[in-house]
Each structure stands twice: as structure tokens, then as C-alpha cells.
C-alpha positions in Angstrom: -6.1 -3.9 16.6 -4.9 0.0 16.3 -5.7 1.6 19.3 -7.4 4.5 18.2 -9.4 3.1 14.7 -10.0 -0.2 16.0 -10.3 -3.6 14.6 -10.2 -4.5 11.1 -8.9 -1.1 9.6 -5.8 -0.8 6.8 -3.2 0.4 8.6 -0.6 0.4 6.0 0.4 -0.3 2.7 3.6 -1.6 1.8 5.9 -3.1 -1.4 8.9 -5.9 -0.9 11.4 -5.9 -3.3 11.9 -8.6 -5.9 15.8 -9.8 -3.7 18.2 -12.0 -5.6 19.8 -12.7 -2.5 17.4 -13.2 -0.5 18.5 -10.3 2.3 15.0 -8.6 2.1 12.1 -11.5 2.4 8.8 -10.7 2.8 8.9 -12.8 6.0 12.0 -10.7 7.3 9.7 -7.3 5.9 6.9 -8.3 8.2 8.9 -9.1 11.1 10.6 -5.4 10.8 7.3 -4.0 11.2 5.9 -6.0 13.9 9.3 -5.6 16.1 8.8 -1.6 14.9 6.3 0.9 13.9 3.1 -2.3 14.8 4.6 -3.7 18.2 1.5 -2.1 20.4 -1.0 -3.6 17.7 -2.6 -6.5 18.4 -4.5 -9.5 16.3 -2.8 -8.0 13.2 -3.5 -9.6 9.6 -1.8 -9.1 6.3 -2.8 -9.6 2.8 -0.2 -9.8 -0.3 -1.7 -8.4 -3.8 0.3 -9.6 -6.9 0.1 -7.8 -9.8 -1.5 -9.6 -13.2 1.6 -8.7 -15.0 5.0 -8.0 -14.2 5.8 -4.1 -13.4 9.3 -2.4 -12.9 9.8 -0.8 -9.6 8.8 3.0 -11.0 5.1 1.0 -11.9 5.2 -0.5 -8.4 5.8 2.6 -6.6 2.9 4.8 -8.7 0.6 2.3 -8.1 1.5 2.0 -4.3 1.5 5.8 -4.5 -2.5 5.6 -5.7 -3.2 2.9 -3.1 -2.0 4.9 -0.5 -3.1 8.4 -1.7 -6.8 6.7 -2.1 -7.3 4.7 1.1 -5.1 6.9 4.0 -3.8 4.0 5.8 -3.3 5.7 9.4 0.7 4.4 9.1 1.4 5.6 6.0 2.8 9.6 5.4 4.6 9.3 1.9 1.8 10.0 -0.7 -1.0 10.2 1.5 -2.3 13.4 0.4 -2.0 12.7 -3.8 -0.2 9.9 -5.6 2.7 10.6 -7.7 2.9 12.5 -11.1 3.9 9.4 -13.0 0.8 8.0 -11.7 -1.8 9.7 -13.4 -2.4 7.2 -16.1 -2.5 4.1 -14.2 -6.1 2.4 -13.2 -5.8 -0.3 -10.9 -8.7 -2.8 -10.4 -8.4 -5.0 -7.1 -10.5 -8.6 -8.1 -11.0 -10.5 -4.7 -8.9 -8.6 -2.1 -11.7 -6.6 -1.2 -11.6 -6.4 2.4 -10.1 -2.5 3.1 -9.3 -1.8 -0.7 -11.9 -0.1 -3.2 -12.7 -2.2 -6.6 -11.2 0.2 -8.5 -8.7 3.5 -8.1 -7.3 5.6 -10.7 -4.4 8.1 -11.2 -6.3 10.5 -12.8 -8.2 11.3 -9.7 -5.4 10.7 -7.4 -2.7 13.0 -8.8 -1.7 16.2 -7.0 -2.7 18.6 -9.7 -6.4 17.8 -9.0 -6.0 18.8 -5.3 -4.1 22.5 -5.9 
């Protein structure tokens, strides 16, 4: 639970790398955050999205980019005011995770030159 917004609100919104060696788990991601930024949050939850087809990290980071940019997680600052340029052509449609995220998003709407 976030302190100020409560229970059952997106807080963030995250990628893991794709590690050969294993040095970067998703396991060892979450437990960064909850010994960091989430240690005062309680009855915390996570979802993982996976992507219908595979996507190279510039693809991962525009879509988190529109993710972000769209639903303002409270502990996210990097694109939370307009996704990135290279995101403009991008729609992404969430089937069945559709606790906090909207059915559908779009880099057309999201991108920065809408918002100047």
C-alpha cells in the first residue's frame, strides 16, 4: 500500500533484461526494489506482461516509454510526461492484464510533439 494513493494503485513500471548469465533475474530485480525505492510499502503485488513477439531492447524501452507516459505510475520520473520519439508508431494492446493498465495505448498520442 503507498501511503499517499493507497491500496491497489500502479506504482511503477519496470523492464528486466533478457541476462545470459544470469546476474540480473527478475527475482534479484524485485528484491532491489523492495530493499530500495518500495521498503515503506506494504501488501505489494506485481504482474509480469510478455510481449506476443520478441522485441529488441529499443522496442522494449518505447513501449515502456508509452506505458509509463500513459498511466503516471507515482515511482516512475523517466517518460512520465510523453513517451519517446521512436515511440510514436507503436500501439500496444494489453489482453488480460487489466488490473491498472488501459486496453489499449498508442504512441501517436503519447509522443512529446502532441504536448508542446
Amino acid at each position: 500500500m503507498h501511503p499517499v494513493y493507497g491500496p491497489d494503485v500502479l506504482l511503477y513500471i519496470g523492464e528486466t533484461k533478457k541476462n545470459e548469465t544470469g546476474a540480473r533475474t527478475i527475482e534479484r530485480r524485485l528484491k532491489e526494489h523492495l530493499a530500495g525505492r518500495f521498503w515503506s510499502h506494504t501488501e505489494l503485488s506485481f504482474s509480469i506482461g510478455v510481449p506476443e513477439k520478441e522485441l529488441n531492447h529499443e522496442e522494449v524501452k518505447a513501449v515502456e516509454s508509452i506505458l509509463i507516459a500513459a498511466h503516471k505510475p507515482a515511482l516512475n520520473r523517466a517518460s512520465i510526461d510523453a513517451a519517446n520519439p521512436g515511440a510514436r508508431e507503436l500501439l500496444i494492446q494489453n489482453y488480460g492484464f487489466s488490473r491498472s493498465l488501459f486496453p489499449e495505448c498508442s504512441g501517436s498520442y503519447w509522443c512529446e510533439e502532441l504536448f508542446e
